[in-house]
N, C-alpha and C positions, 0 to 999 in steps of 0.2 A: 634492477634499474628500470625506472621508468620512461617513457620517450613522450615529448607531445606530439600531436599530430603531424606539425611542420617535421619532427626529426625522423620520423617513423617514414613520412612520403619520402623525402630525398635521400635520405641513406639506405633505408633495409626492406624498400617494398619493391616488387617486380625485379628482383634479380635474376638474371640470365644465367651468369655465370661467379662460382664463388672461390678463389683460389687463398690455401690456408700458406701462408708464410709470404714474406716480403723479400727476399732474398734472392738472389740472379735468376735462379728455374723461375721462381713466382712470378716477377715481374717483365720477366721477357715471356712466359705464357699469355700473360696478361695485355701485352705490347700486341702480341701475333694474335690473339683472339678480338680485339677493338679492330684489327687490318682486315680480319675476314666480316668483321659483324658490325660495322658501326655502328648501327643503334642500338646493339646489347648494352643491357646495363650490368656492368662488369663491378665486385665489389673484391676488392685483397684485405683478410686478415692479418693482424701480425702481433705475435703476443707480447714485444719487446717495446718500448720505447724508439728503439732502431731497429733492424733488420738484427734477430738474436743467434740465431746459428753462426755463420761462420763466413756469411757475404762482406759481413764490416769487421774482422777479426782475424782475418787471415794475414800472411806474410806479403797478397800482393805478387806472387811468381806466376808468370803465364807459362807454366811449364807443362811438359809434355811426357815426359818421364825422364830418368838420366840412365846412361846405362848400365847400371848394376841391376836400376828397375826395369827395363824390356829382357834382362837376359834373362832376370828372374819368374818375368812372367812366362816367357815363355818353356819354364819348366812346371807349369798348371793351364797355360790356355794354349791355345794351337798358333800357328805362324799366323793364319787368319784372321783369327779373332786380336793379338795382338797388333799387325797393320791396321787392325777396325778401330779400337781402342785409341790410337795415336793418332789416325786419320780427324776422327769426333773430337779429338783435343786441339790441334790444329784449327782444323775448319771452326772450331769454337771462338778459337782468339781471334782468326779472321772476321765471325761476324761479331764481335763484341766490339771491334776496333769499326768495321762497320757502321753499328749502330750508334756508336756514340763517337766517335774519333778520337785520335790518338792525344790532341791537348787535353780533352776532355776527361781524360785522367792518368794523364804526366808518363805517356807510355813513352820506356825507355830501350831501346835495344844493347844492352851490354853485351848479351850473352849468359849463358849458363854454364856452370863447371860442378862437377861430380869430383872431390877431393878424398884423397883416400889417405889414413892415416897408417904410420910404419907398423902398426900389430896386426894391417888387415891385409898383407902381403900376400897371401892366396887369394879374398879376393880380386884384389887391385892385378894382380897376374891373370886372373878367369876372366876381366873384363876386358884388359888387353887383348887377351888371345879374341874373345868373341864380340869383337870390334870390329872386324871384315864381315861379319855374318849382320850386324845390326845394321851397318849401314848401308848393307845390301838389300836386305828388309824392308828398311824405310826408304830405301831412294824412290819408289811410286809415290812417298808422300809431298819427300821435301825436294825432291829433283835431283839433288848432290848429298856428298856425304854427311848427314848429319850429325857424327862423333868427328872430333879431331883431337888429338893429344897437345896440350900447352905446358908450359913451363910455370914453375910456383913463381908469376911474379911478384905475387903479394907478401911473400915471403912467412906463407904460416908454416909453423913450429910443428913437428910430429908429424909431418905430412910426407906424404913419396914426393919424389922429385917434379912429377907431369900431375896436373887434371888432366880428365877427359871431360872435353869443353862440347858446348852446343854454339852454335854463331846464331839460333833463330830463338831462343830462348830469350825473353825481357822480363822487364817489372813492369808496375805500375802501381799508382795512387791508386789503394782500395776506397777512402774515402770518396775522393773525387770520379771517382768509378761509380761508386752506389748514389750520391749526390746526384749525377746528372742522368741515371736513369730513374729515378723516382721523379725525377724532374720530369724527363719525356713520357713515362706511362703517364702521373698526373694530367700535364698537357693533351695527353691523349683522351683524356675524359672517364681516368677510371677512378675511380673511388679508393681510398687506401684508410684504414681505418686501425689504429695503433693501441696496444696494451689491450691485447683481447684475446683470448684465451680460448678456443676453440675444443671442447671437451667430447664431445659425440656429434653423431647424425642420424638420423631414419630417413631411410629412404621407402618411400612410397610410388605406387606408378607412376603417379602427376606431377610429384616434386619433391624435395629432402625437406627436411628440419633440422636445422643445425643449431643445436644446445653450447654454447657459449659459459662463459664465467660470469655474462653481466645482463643477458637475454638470450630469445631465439627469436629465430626469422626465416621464412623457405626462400628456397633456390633452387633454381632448375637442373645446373649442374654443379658438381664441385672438385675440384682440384685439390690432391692432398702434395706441396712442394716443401713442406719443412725437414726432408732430409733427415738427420740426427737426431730429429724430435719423430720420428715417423712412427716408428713404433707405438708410440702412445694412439694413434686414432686407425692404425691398418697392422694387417700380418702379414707382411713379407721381411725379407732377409735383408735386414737393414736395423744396423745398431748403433750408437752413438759409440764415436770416439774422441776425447775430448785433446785440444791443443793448446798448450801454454807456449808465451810466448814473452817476450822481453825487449826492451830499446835501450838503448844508452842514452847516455846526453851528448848534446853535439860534442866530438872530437877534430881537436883543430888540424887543420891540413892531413885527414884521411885519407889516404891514397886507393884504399877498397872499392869497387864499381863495379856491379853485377850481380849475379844471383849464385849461391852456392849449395850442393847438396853434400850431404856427411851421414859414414854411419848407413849405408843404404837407404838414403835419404829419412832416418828417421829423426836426423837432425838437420837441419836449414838456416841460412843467414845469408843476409844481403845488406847492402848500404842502403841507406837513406836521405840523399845528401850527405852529411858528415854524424851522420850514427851509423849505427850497425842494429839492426834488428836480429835475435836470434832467437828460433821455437822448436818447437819437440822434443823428444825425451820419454815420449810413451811408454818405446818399450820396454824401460825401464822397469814398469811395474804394469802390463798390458791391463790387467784386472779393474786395478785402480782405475784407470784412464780412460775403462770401458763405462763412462756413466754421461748422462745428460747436468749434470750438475757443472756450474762453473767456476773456477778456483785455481788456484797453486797450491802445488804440495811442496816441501822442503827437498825433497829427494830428485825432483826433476829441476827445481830454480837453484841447487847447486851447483848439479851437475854443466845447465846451463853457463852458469858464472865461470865454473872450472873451465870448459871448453875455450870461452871471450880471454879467460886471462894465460892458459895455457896455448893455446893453438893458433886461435883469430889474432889477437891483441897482443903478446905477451910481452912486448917493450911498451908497452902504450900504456897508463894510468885511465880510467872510464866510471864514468858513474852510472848506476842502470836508474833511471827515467820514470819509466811505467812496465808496470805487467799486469797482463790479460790474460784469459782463453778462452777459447772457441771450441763450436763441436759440430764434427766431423760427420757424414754418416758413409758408416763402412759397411761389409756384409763376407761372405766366402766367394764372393767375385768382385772385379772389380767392373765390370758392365754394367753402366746406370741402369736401374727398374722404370721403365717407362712404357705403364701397360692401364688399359682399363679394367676396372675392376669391378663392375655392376653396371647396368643400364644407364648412371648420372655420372660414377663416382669412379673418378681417373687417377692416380697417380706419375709425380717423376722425384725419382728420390736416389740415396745410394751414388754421390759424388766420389767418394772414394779420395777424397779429398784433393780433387781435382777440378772444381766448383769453378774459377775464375775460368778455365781453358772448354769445361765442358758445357757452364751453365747457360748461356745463348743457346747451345743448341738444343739441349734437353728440352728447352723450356718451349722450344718451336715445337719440338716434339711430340711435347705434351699438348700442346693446343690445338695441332694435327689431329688427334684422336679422337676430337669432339667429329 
């Protein structure tokens, strides 16, 4: 591709700072580095149309974990490190509601509920039992008990009698989420530059070269924040996992409202107004579902359908809408990588698919580094 001289001055010449992906890490980097540096000339990659990993593609849950997932972590991370974990998710929704407010993308406080279905009776009992311990744990985060036991009032089919409910757990409009902060970086005077492909860089004493799909151009630093795609440009411990995902069409007088986890959360659904959104199913086939490719397979959009018509819906007739998926980037920990990695060249990557709770603050984090 070629540039004339007007497109070459205002877009790709004297770059300060270069962050790869458009996605929550990227553009709240990119927010906190125009706060420390205003005259940098700040430019964000993104190789999608939209924001392509998993910022515009997710379920929307500002979740924090439910607790079959703290109990489980904490049989691979220390008491420590798990409080740390939940704390960065936390504080994350805080500054994300922060920065842009709460109409700003339709933040809802329903609540969270961990539903456990009648075959997982050992679980659903271990998580009873280590219910005094969790929210013992987390009371330095949330102040009071963060588990409490609820009644199925939603009346799903196959399920124990109780959730174990969160009262700080919401939703939110992931569109109108991503909408108004592309909106405030823009305003902030950064440059965002769409369908561009980011394939290598040299870095030299004085500056990178960043080798693109359509040109190159130097900069001073660079930001690697595509998570799930990360592996393709650095080597660290971070792999793509990809998420299917499904909507109904409106159903009339749904009485659903909240956000739900199934399956040790490797299944998820919540309302949407009067749909029901519902994703996951990975580990069905972890292999499969370990790629950057995006798609549905037969084997996870059954399964899904089976769950809406047996469990969620099962007196209810529902048409499903649209299906999507997104991708994830996961790794053998779940503690975001937010580390430099050469004299220029920074990363924050490895959400762990916890990207709306964690991504404001990684993305401070990463910009800290410079």
């Amino acid at each position: 591709m070629s540039f004339s001289y007007w497109e070459y001055k205002t877009w790709l010449s004297n770059i300060d700072f270069t962050i790869v992906g458009s996605g929550i890490v990227g553009l709240n980097c990119a927010l906190q580095l125009k706060y420390r540096f205003p005259k940098a000339r700040i430019l964000v990659l993104e190789r999608g149309i939209l924001p392509q990993g998993a910022s515009t593609k997710n379920a929307g849950f500002t979740c924090f974990g439910s607790i079959s997932e703290v109990l489980s972590d904490l049989l691979v991370h220390t008491e420590k490190e798990v409080v740390e974990l939940v704390q960065k998710r936390w504080e994350g929704v805080q500054l994300l509601r922060k920065n842009l407010g709460d109409a700003q993308m339709d933040y809802k406080n329903y609540g969270g509920h961990e539903v456990f279905l009648h075959e997982h009776q050992e679980l659903y009992e271990r998580c009873l039992e280590g219910l005094g311990k969790a929210n013992g744990l987390l009371k330095s985060v949330f102040k009071s008990d963060c588990f409490t036991l609820q009644p199925n009032v939603y009346h799903f089919k196959k399920v124990q009698n109780n959730y174990i409910s969160s009262s700080f757990e919401a939703q939110i409009d992931t569109g109108m989420m991503m909408d108004a902060l592309l909106r405030k970086v823009q305003l902030a005077g950064v440059n965002i530059l769409n369908g561009i492909k980011v394939k290598s860089y040299v870095e030299s004493n004085s500056h990178l070269v960043i080798h693109t799909d359509n040109f190159e151009f130097k900069t001073q630093h660079l930001f690697i924040a595509t998570n799930g795609f990360a592996a393709q440009l650095i080597k660290e411990d971070v792999r793509p996992a990809r998420a299917q995902v499904m909507i109904t069409d409106p159903i009339k007088n749904l009485p659903i409202k909240g956000t739900f986890h199934l399956e040790e959360g490797y299944y998820y659904f919540r309302n949407i107004g009067n749909r029901i959104l519902l994703g996951g199913g990975r580990n069905l086939d972890f292999k499969a579902e370990e790629t950057s490719s995006f798609g549905e397979t037969p084997v996870v959009q059954n399964r899904l359908e089976e769950i809406l018509r047996t469990i969620i819906l099962p007196n209810i007739p529902f048409q499903i809408d649209q299906r999507w998926s997104g991708i994830m980037g996961i790794g053998s920990q779940k503690k975001p990588i937010v580390k430099q990695l050469s004299n220029r060249v920074y990363c924050g990557v490895r959400m762990g698919g916890m990207g709306i709770a964690i991504g404001s603050g990684i993305g401070k984090e990463l910009a800290d580094l410079v």
